[in-house]
C-alpha positions in Angstrom: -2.9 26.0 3.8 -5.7 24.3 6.0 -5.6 20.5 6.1 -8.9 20.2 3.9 -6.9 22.1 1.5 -4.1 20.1 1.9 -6.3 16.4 1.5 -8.2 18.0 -1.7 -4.9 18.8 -3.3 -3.3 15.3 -2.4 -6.9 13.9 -3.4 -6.6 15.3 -7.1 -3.0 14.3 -7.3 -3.6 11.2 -6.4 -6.9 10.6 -8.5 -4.8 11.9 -12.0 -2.4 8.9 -11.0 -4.5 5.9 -10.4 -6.2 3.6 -13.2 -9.7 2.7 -11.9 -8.3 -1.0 -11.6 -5.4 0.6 -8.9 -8.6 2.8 -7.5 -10.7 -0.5 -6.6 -7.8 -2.7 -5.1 -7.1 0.3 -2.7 -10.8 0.5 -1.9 -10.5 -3.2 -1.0 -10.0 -4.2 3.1 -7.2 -5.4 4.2 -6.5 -9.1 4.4 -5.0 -10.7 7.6 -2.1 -12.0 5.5 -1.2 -9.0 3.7 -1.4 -7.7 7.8 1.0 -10.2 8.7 3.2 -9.9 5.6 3.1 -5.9 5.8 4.5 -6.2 9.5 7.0 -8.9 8.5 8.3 -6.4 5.8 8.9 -3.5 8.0 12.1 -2.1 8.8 14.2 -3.3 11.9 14.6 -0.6 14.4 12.5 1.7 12.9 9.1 3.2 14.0 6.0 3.5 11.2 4.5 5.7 13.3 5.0 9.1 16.0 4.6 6.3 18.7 8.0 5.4 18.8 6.4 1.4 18.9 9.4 -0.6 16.3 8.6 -3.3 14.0 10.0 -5.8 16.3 7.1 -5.0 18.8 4.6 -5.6 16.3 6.7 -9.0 15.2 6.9 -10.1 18.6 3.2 -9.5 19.6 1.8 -9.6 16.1 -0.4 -12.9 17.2 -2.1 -11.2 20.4 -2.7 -7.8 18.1 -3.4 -8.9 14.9 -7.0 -9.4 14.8 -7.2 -6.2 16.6 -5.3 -4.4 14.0 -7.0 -5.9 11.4 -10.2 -4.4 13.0 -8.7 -1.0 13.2 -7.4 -0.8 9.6 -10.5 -1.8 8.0 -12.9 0.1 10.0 -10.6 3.2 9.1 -11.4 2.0 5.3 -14.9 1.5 5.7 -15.4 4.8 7.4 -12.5 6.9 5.5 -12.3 8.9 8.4 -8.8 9.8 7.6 -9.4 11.4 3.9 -12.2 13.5 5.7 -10.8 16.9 5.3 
């Protein structure tokens, strides 16, 4: 399976699932708080990504990067580069 396949599959799952209210508040950009409440949340000594960076990283820096990660998330949202298949 190609990874367009793979999206449209997840894509049609995921669309049978939602309500259009659930559909809309996805849609919407990310807040700094619910940044800064998402990275408080995280689990100690664990990576959310192939990086290896933990959660105390992000904790510990998370007023130098925020606004930076803020920028990255929602330009990811605007663009939906990452549901592109």
């Amino acid at each position: 399976m190609t990874t367009g396949e793979a999206i449209t599959q997840v894509r049609k799952w995921v669309s049978l699932r939602l309500t259009p209210e659930s559909n809309v508040w996805l849609a919407e950009l990310t807040t700094l708080e619910e940044l800064k409440r998402s990275i408080e949340k995280g689990p100690r000594n664990k990576s959310p990504g192939a990086d290896g960076i933990t959660h105390e990283f992000y904790i510990h820096f998370c007023d130098v990067i925020k606004k930076d990660l803020l920028t990255i998330y929602n330009s990811i949202l605007r663009s939906r580069d990452l549901l592109s298949p």
